[in-house]
Backbone as CSV, one residue per row, in Angstrom:
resi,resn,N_x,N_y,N_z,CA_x,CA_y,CA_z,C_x,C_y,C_z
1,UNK,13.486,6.954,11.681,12.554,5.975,11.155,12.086,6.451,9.768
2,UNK,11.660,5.697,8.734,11.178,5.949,7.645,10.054,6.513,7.633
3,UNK,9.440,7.246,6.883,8.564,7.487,6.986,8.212,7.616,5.409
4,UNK,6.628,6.657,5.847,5.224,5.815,4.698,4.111,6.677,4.512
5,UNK,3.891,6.893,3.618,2.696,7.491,3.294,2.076,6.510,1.905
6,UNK,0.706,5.997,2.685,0.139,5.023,1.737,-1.071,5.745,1.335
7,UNK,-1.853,5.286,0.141,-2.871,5.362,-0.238,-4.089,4.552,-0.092
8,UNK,-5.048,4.810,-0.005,-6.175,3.709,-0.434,-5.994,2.433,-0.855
9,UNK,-5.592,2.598,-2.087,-5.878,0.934,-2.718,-4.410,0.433,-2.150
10,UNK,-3.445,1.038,-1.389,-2.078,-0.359,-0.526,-3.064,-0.770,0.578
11,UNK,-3.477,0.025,1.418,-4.055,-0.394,2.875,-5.235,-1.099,2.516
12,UNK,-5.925,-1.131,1.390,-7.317,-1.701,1.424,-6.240,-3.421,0.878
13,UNK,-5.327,-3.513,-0.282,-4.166,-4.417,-0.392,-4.106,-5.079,0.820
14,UNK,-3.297,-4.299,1.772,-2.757,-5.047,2.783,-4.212,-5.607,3.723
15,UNK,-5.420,-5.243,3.920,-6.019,-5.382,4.999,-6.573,-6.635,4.057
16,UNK,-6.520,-7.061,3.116,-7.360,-7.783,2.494,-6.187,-9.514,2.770
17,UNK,-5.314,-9.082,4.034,-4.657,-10.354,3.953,-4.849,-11.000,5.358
18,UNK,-4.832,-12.483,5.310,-5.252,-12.852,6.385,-4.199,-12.811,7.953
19,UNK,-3.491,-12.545,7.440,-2.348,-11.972,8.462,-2.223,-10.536,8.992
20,UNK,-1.910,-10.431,10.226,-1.740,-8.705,10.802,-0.332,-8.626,10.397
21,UNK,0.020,-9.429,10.599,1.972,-9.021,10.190,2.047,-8.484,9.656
22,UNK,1.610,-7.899,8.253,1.948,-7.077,7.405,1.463,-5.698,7.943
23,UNK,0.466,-5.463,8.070,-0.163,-4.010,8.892,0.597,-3.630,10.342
24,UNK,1.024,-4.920,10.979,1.615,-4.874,12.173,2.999,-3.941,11.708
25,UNK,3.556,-4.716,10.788,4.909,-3.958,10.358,4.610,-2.750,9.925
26,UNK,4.044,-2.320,9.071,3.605,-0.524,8.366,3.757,0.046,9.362
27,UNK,2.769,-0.377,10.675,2.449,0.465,11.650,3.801,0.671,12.927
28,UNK,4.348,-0.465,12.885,5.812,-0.521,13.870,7.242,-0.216,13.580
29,UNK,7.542,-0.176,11.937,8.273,-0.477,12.054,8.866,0.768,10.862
30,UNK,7.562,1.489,10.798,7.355,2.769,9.544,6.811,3.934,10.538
31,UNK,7.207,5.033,10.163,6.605,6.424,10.533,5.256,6.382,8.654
32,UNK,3.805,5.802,9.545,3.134,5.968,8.723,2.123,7.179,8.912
33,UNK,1.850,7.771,7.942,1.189,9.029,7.321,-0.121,8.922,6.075
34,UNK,-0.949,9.293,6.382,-1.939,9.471,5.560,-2.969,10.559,5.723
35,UNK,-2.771,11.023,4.461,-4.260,12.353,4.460,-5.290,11.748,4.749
36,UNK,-6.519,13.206,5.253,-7.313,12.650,6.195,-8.501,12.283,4.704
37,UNK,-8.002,12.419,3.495,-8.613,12.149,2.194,-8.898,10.078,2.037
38,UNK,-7.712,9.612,2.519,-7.442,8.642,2.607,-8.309,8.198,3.725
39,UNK,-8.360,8.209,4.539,-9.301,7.980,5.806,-10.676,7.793,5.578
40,UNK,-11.313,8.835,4.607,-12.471,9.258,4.136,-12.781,8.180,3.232
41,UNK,-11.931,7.963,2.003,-11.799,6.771,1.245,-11.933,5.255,1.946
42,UNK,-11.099,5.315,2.759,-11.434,3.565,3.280,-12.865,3.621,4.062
43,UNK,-12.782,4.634,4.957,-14.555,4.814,5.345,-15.708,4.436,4.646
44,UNK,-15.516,5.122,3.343,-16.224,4.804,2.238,-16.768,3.243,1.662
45,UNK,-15.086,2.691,1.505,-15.315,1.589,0.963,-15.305,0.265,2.091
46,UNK,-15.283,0.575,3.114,-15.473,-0.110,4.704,-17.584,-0.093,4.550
47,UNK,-18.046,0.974,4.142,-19.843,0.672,3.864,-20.330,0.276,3.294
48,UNK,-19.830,-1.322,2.615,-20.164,-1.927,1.329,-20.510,-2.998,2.187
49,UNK,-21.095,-4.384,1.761,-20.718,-5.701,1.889,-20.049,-6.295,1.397
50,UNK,-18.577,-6.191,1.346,-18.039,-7.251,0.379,-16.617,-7.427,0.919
51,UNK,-15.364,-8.302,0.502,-14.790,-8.655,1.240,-13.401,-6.948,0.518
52,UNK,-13.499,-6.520,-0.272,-13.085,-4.689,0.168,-13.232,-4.369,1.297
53,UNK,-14.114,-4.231,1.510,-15.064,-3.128,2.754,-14.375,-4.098,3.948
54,UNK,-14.409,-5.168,3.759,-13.482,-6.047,5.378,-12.234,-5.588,5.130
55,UNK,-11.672,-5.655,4.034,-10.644,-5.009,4.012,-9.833,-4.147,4.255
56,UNK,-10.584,-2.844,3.951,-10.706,-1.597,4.522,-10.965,-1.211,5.694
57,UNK,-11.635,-2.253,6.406,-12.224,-1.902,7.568,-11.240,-2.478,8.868
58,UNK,-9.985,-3.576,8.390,-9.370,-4.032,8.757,-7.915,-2.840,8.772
59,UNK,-8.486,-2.200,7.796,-7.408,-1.353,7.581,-6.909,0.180,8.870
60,UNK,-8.621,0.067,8.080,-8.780,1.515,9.266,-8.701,1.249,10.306
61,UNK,-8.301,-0.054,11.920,-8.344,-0.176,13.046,-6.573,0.182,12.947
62,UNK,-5.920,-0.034,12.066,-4.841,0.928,12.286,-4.044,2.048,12.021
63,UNK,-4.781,3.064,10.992,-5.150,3.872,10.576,-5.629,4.642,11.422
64,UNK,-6.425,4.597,12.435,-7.035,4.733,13.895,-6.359,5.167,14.675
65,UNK,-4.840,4.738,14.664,-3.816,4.759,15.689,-3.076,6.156,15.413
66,UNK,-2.763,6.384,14.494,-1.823,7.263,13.751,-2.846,8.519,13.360
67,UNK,-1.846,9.550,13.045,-2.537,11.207,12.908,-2.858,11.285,11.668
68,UNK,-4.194,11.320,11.089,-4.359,11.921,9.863,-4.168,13.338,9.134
69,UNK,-3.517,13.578,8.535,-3.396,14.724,7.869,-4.289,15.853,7.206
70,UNK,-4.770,16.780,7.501,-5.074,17.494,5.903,-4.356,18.049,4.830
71,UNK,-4.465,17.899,4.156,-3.671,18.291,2.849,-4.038,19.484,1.875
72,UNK,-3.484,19.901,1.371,-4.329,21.333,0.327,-4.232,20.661,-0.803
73,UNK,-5.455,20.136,-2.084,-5.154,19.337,-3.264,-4.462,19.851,-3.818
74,UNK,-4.230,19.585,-4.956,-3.341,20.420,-6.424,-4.282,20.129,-7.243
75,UNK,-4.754,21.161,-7.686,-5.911,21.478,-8.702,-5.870,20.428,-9.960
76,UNK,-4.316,20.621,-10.017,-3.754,19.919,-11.852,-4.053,18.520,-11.560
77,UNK,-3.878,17.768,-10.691,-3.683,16.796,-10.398,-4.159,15.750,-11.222
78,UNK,-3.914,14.655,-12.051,-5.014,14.068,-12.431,-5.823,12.947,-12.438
79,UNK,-5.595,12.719,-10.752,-6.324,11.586,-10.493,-6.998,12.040,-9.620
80,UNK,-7.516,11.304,-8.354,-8.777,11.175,-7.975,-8.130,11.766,-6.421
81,UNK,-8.900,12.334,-5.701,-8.794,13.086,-4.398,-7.744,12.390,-3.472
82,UNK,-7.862,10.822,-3.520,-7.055,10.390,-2.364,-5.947,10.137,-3.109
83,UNK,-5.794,9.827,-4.438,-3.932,9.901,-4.796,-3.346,11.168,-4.788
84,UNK,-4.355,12.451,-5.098,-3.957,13.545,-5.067,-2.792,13.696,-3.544
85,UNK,-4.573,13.713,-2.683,-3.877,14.321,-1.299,-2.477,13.437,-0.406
86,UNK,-2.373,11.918,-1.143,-1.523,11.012,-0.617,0.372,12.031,-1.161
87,UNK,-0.037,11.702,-2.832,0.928,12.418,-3.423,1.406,13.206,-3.107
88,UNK,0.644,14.517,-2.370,1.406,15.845,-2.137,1.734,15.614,-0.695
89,UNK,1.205,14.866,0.587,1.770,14.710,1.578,3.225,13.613,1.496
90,UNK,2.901,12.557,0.388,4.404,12.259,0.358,5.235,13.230,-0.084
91,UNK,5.245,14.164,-1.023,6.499,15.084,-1.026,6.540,16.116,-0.530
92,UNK,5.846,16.252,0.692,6.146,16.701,1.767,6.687,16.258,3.304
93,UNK,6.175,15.479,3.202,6.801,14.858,4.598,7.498,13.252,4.266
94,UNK,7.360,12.737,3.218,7.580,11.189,3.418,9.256,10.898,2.428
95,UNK,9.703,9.506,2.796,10.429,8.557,2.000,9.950,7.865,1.390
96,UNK,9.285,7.207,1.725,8.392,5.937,0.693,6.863,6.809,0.214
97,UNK,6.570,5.942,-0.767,4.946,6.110,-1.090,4.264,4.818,-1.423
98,UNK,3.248,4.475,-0.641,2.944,2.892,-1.133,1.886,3.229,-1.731
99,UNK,1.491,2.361,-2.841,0.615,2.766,-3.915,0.468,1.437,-4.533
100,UNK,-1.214,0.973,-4.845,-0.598,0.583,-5.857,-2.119,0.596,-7.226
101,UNK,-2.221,1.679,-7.144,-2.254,2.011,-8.808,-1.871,1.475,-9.988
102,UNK,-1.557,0.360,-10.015,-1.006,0.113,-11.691,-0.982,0.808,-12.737
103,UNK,-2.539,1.034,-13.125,-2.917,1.931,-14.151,-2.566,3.015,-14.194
104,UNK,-1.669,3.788,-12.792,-1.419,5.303,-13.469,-0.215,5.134,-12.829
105,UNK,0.337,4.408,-12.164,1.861,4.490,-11.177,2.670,5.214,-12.648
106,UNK,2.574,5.494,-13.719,4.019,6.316,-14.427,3.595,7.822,-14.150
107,UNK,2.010,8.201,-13.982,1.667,9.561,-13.227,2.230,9.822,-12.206
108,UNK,1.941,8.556,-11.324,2.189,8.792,-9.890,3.360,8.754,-9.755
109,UNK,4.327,8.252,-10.238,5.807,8.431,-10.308,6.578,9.549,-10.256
110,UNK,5.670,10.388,-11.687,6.298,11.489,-12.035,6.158,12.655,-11.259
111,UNK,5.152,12.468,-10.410,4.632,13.561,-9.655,5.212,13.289,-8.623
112,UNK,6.097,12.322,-8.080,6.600,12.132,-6.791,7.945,13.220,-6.926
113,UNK,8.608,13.817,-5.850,10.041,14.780,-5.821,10.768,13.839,-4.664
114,UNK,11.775,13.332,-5.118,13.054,12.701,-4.001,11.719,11.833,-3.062
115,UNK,11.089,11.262,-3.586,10.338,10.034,-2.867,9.966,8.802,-3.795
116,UNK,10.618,7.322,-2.723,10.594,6.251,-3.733,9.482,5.753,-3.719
117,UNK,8.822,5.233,-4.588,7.270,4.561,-4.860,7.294,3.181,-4.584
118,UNK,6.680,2.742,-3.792,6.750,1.395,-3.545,5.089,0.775,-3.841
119,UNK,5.196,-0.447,-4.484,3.880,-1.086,-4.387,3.743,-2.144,-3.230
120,UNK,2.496,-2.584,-3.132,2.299,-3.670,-2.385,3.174,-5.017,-2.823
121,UNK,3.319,-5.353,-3.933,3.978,-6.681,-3.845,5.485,-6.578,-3.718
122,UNK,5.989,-5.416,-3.965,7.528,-5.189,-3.586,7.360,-4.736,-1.955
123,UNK,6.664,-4.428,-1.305,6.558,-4.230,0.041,6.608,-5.427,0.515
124,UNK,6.070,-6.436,0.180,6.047,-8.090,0.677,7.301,-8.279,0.335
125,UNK,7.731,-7.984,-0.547,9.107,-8.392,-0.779,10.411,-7.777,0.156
126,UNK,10.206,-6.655,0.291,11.198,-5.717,1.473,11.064,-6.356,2.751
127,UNK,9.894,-7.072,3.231,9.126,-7.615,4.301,9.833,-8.490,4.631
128,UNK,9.873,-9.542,3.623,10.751,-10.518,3.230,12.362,-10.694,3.585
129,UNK,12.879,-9.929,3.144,14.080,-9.376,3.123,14.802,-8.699,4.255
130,UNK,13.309,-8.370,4.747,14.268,-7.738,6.281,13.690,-8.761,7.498
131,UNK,13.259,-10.113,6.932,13.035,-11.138,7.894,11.590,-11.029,8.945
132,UNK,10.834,-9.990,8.345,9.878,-9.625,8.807,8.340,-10.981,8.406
133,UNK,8.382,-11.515,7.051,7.707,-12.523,6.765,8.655,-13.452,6.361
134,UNK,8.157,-14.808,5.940,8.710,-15.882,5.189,7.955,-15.868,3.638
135,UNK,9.087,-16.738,2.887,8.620,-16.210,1.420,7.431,-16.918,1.522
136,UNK,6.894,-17.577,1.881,6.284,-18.429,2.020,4.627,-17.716,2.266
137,UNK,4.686,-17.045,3.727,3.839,-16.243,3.499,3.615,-15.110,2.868
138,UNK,4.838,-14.550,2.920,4.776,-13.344,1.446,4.221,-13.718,0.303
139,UNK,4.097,-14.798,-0.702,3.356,-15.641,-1.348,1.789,-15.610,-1.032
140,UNK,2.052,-16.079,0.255,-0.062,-16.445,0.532,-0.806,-14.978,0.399
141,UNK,0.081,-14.174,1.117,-0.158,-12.839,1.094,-0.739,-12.107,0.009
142,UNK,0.470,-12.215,-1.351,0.617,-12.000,-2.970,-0.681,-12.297,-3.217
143,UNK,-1.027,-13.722,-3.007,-2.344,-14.332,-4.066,-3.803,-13.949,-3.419
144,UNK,-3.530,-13.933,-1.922,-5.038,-13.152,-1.444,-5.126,-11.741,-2.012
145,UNK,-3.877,-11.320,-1.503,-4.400,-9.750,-2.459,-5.048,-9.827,-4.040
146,UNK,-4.312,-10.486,-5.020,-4.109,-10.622,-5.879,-5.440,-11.093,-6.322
147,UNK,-6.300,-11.651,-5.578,-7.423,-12.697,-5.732,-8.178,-11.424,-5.500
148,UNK,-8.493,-10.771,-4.903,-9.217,-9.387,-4.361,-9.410,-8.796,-5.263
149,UNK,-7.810,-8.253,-5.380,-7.770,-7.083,-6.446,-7.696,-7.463,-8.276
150,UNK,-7.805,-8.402,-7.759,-8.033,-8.908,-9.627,-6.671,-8.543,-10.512
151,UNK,-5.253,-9.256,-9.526,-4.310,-8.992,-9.992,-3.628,-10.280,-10.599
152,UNK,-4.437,-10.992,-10.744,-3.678,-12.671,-11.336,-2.980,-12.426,-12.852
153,UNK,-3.546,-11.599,-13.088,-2.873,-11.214,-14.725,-1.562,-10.183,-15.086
154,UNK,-1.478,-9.406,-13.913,-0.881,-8.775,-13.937,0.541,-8.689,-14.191
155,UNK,1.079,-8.179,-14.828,2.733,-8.613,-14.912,3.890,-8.218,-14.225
156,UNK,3.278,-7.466,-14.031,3.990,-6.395,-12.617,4.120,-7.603,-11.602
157,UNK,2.868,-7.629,-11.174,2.857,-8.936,-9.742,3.301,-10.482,-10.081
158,UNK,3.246,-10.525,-11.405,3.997,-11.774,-11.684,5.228,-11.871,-11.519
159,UNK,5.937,-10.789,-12.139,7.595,-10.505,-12.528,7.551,-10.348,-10.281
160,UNK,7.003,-10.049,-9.369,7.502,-9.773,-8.459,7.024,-11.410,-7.520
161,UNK,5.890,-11.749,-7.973,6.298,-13.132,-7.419,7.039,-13.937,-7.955
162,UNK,8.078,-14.176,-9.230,8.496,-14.816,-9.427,10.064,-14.525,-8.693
163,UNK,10.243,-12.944,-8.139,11.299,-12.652,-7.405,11.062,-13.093,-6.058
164,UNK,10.039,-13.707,-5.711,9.621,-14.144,-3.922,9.962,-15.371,-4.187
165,UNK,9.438,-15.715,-5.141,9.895,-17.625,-5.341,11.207,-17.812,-5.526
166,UNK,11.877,-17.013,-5.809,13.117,-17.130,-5.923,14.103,-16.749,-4.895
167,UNK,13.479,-16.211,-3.677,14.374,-15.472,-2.330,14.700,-16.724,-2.014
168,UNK,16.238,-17.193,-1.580,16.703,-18.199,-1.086,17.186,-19.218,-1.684
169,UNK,16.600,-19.185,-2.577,16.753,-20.532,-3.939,18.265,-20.277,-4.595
170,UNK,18.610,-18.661,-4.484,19.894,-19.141,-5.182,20.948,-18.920,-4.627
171,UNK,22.086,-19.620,-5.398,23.291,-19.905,-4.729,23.211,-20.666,-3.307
């Protein structure tokens, strides 16, 4: 089985959608992994009022299920505790890394060893692809997150919904 090691801002992503399917899959269909840094983080942002914190909080009931890690940081590191501790448990134990950072994914890239980086909207898309959603809801999915995370501008998530709108359409 593959094995996922996500961060904060994918699972707070994914919980922020009105569907379990997507969390259903991470959790069934992935060997998922997360430092217990990450845990601490959605905790965090699960004590807010706002629709994050549902997010997160949606997150952590499966997060719940699975073994949290501790991790030893890397001092150099130069982001923030939970990409740290995510980062170094993916290149230690993982295949994938779900992330989605925008603003530093060419850090987070570089710091990854023989592990592929995946974001949330190419995860909808793999989802997709392995018949797990319809583009359709992979879409509804896209724009709730997207609406959350204040990703409507983004070009990254554009260039990848315009690859969801397009699953099926050709040929």
């Amino acid at each position: 089985m593959t094995t996922v090691v996500a961060d904060t801002s994918a699972l707070v992503s994914l919980g922020s959608t009105r569907t379990n399917r997507i969390l259903d899959a991470l959790v069934e269909e992935y060997d998922l992994l997360v430092p217990r840094k990450v845990v601490e983080e959605l905790k965090q942002t699960a004590s807010y009022e706002d629709e994050q914190a549902r997010a997160a909080e949606k997150a952590l009931r499966y997060v719940d299920e699975i073994d949290a890690e501790n991790v030893e940081l890397d001092s150099d590191f130069p982001l923030d505790d939970g990409e740290n501790a995510a980062v170094t448990l993916a290149n230690e134990r993982a295949d994938l890394f779900l992330c989605d950072e925008f603003n530093s994914l060419g850090t987070i890239h570089a710091s990854l060893s023989d592990v592929r980086l995946v974001t949330t909207p190419k995860f909808l898309e793999v989802l997709v692809h392995r018949d797990v959603l319809s583009r359709s809801e992979a879409l509804d999915a896209l724009d709730e997150i997207s609406e959350l995370r204040s990703w409507e501008n983004n070009s990254y998530v554009g260039r990848t919904r315009e690859t969801l709108e397009n699953i099926g359409s050709e040929g």
